[in-house]
N, C-alpha and C positions, 0 to 999 in steps of 0.2 A: 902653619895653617892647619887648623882642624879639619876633618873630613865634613862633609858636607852632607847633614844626612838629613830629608825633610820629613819622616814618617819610619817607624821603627818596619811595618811592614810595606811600604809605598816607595817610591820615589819621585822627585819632578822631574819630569821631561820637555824638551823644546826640540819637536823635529819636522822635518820636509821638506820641503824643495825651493830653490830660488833659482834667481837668474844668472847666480854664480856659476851653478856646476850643472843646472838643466836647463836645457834648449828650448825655444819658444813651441817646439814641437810636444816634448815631454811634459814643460809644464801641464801644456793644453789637454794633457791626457790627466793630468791630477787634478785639474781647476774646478772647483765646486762651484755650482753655482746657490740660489738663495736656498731652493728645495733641500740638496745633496746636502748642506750643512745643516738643514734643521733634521733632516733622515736621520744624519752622521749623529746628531746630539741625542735623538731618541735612543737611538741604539747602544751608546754611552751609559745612558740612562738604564738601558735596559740588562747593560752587561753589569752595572756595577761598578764602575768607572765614579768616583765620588766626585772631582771635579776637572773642568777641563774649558778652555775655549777654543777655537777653530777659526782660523782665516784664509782668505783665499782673495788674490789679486792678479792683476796682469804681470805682476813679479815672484809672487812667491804663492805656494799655500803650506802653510804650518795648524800645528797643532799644540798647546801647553797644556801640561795637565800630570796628571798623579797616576800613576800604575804601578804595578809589581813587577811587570818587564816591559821595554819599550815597542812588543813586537803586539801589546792588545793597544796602541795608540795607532800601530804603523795597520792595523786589520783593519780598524775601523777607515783610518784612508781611503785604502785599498777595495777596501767594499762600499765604499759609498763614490768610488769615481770611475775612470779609465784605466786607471794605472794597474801595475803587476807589484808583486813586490821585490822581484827580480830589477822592474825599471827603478824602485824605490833606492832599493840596493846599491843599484850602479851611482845613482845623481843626488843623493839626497843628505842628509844631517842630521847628528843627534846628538843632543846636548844632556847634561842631566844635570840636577841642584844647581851649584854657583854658575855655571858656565851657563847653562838654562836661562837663571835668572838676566843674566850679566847680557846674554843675545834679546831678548825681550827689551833691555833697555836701547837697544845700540839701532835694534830696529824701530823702535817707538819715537826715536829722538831725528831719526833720519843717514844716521852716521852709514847703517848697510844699505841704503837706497840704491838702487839702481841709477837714480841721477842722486848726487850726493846734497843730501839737505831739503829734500821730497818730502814734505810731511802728512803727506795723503793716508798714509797706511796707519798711523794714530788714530781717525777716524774710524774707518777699521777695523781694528780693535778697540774701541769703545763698543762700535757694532757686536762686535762676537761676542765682547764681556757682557753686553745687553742682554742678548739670545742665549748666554748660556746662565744667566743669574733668572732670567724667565723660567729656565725649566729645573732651577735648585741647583745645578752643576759650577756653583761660586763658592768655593768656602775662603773663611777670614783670610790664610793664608793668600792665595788669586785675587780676593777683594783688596787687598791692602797692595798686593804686588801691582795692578794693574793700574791704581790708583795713582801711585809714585811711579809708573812707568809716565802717565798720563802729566800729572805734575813736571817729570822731567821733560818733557818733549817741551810745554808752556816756557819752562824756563831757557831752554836751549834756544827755541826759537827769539824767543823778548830778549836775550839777554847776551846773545851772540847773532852773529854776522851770516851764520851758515845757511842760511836759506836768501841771502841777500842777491840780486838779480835776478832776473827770469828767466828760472832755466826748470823746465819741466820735458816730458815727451810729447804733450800739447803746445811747448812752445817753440822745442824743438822740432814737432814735424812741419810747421809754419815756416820755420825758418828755413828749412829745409824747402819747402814749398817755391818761396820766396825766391833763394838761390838759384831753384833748376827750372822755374818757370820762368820764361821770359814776358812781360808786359801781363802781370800776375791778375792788373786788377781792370783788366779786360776777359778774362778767363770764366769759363764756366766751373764751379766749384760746388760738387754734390758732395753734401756731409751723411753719410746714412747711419743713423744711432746716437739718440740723444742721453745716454749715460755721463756718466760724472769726466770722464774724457773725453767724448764728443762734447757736452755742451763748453770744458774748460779750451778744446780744439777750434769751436764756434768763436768762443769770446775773441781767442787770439786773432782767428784769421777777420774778425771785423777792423780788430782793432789795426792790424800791422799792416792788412793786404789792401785797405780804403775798397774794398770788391763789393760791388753791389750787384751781383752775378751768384750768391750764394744760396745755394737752396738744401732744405733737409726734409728727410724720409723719417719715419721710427713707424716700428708696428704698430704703436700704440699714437696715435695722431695728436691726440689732445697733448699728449707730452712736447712733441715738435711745435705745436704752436703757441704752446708756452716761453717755451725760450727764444719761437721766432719771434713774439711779441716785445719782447724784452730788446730783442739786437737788432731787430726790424727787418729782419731776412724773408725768404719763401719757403713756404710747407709746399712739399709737392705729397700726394696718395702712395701709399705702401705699395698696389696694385700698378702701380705708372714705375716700379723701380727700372725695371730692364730699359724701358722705353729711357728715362732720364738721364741712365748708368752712355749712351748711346751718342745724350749731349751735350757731356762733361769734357772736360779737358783733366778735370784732377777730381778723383774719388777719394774721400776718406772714410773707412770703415770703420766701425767704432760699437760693434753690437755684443751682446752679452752671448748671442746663441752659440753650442756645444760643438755646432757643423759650418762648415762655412757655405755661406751664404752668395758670394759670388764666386761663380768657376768661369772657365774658357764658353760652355756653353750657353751663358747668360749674357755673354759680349758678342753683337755685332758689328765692330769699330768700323768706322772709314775715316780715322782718325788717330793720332798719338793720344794715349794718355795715361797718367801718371795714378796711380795709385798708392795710400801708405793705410797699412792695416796695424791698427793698434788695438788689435785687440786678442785677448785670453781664451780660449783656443784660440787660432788662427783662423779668419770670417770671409778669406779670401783664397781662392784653392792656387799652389804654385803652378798647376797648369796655364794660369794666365798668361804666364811668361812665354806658352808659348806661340802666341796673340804676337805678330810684327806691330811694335809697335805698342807695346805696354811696356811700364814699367813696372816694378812690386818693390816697396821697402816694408819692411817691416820694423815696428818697433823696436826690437833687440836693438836696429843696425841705427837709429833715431838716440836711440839711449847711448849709445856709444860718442854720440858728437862730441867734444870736449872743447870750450873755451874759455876766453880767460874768464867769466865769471865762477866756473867750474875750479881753476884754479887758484881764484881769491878765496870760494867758499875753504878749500885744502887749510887755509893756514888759520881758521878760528877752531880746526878738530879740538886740537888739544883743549882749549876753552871750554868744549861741548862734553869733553870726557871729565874734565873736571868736576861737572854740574853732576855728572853719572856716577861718579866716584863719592860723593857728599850726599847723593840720594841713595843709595849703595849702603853709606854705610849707617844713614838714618834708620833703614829697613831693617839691617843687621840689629843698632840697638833696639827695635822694637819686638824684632824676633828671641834676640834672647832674651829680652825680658818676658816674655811671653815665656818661654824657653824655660825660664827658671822659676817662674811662680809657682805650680805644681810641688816642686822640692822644697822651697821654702816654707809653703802653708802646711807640708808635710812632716815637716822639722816642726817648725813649731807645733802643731798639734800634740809631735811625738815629748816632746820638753815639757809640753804644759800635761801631759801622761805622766810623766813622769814625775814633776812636782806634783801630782794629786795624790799618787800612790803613797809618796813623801808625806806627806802632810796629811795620809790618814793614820798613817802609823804613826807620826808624833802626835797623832791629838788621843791617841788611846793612852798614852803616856805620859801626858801631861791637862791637868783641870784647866787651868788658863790661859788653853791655845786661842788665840788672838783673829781667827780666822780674816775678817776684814783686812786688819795691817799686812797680816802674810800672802793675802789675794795681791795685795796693791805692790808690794814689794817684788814677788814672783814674778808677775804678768810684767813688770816694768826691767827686769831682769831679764826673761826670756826674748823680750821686744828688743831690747841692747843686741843680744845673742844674734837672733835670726838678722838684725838689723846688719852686723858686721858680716854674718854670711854672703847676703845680699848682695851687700858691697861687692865682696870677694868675686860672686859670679859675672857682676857685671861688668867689671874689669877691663878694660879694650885686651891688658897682656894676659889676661884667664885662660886656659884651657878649660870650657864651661863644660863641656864632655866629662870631660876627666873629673872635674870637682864635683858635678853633679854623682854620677857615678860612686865617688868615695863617699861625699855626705850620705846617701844611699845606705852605704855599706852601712859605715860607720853608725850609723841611728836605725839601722834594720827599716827604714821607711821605703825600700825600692817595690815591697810586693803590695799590691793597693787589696783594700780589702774584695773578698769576691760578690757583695752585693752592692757594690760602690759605682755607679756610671758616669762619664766623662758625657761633654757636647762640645766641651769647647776646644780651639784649636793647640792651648798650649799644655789639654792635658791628654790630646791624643799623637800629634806630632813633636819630632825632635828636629829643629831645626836649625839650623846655623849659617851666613852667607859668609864668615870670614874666610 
């Protein structure tokens, strides 16, 4: 396996936090929200950072992208959230070249989800790859990777089983719902937060709980009555939360805000009732708990449910890493070919140098040098040549490193002329994913 090198003075990176090895506390201290990543991208922009995207969800927030050490990807985090890089340190990842590459697919396709076969975080990353091809932060290299990140995820999901039942943390907090409420679809059920998990929380609880007792809050009202319209539920006022929160039997949080939004002192219960906060920071302060008479789940403990649809999804993996493996190595041949073009137009140039200096010395020495025949002759000669080189590099068993490097030596083409300027990606990177 060759080294994996994406940039003679760069490398790629893939790192930060998930719900692996960071706690729904920690994450919430890294979580960007829409501002904090466009902040995080000027300032990218503004260090010199050539290309890079940024994501941030109720599981994970990462970062890909190109630097000289991984510790100007892990600042800019750091400075555009809550986190230390002390807490970075302790909970977090960092991938570089193939392994980079290789987690970018594995999370685009569903396989590192939190619930396994979650395809929400594709989305996602279409978003980031958006926001960051807006502000120039896309080069060919991330355009093409995200591309085939995005293709694989299509294929994974069409052409395998791994997202097959409904299992999400919107289906699961329902279900969960369902379970420890008793006579559920007599219940008062206040949703507050119509984000892409409150409204996919919405759908579920129409469809599973038959409640016609549902009512939703958002700060932004026009939003709640859009999706009330659609399920046929109640908008209640921003302004009426506390009052509502008073005649619920089951709260579901579900808001984007940095703080949480309901504590102990927001609750006047004469009542039980059940709460599940799903949301990045955490929108419900754990003081609740200490309310007679609440409950608090949170996400984390929501994702964690396992049934058999969970372990039917288990047995189509290998299927889904197949598709990863074949898109993998489509990338691979486009990257060395990219990879090698540079050497070879280099070669040849240097050949067709060569036959000219040739062929002005023979015409000084000869009246009926033939120039046209010896044009057509040469150029179809050297074209043979660099054509068998080609081959050679592109080879699956090449060491294209190494061949590159020696054709180099060997035709003195490795030092480029000094008023000669590159743009493109395969004559400023060196890259390889095998």
């Amino acid at each position: 396996m060759e080294n994996f090198n994406m940039s003679r003075s760069t490398t790629f990176y893939a790192l930060g936090l998930s719900y692996k090895k960071a706690d729904a506390v920690v994450r919430g201290k890294f979580s960007l929200d829409t501002k904090a990543q466009s902040d995080l991208l000027m300032q990218a922009k503004a260090e010199g950072i050539e290309s890079l995207i940024v994501t941030s969800t109720c599981n994970r927030t990462e970062i890909y992208g190109f630097a000289h050490h991984p510790y100007e990807l892990i600042k800019l985090l750091c400075e555009n959230s809550n986190g230390s890089v002390e807490e970075f340190r302790q909970a977090a990842y960092i991938y570089k070249n193939e392994e980079a590459v290789s987690h970018m697919f594995r999370v685009g396709t569903g396989l590192d989800s939190q619930i396994l076969g979650d395809f929400e975080i594709i989305s996602q990353i279409k978003t980031a790859f958006n926001n960051s091809k807006r502000e120039g932060l896309v080069n060919t290299f991330l355009d093409r990777l995200v591309n085939m990140v995005i293709q694989a995820s299509k294929k994974v999901k069409t052409e395998t089983k791994i997202s097959s039942g409904a299992t999400s943390v919107s289906f699961a907090s329902v279900q969960y719902i369902i379970r420890n409420v008793t006579d559920i679809g007599n219940k008062n059920i206040l949703l507050f937060g119509t984000g892409k998990i409150g409204r996919n929380t919405c759908e579920n609880l129409v469809k599973h709980t038959k409640n016609s007792h549902i009512a939703l809050i958002n700060r932004t009202k026009s939003k709640a009555e859009l999706l009330a319209g659609k399920l046929n539920v109640i908008v209640k006022d921003y302004d009426d939360l506390k009052e509502e929160v008073q005649q619920a039997d089951v709260l579901v949080v579900a808001t984007g805000a940095q703080k949480p939004t309901i504590d102990k002192t927001s609750l006047a219960l004469q009542k039980p009732l059940l709460i599940l906060d799903l949301s990045i920071p955490r929108n419900v302060d754990t003081n609740v708990e200490e309310i007679p008479g609440v409950t608090l789940i949170h996400l984390d403990y929501l994702s964690q449910i396992t049934d058999d649809t969970l372990e039917t999804r288990k047995q189509h993996i290998p299927a889904a890493e197949a598709i990863i493996d074949d898109m993998k190595l489509e990338l691979n041949t486009w990257v060395n070919g990219r990879k090698c073009a540079p050497t070879i137009h280099a070669l040849k140039a240097k050949l067709n140098d060569i036959v000219s200096a040739e062929f002005a010395l023979q015409k000084k020495k000869r009246t009926n040098f033939d120039d046209v025949q010896i044009d057509l002759i040469s150029s179809r000669i050297i074209q043979k040549l660099t054509n068998h080189f080609a081959s050679h590099l592109k080879n699956e068993n090449t060491s294209v490193d190494q061949s590159i490097e020696f054709i180099e030596k060997v035709f003195q083409i490795g030092q480029l002329a000094p008023n000669k300027t590159f743009s493109s990606i395969e004559e400023k990177y060196r890259i390889n994913l095998s």
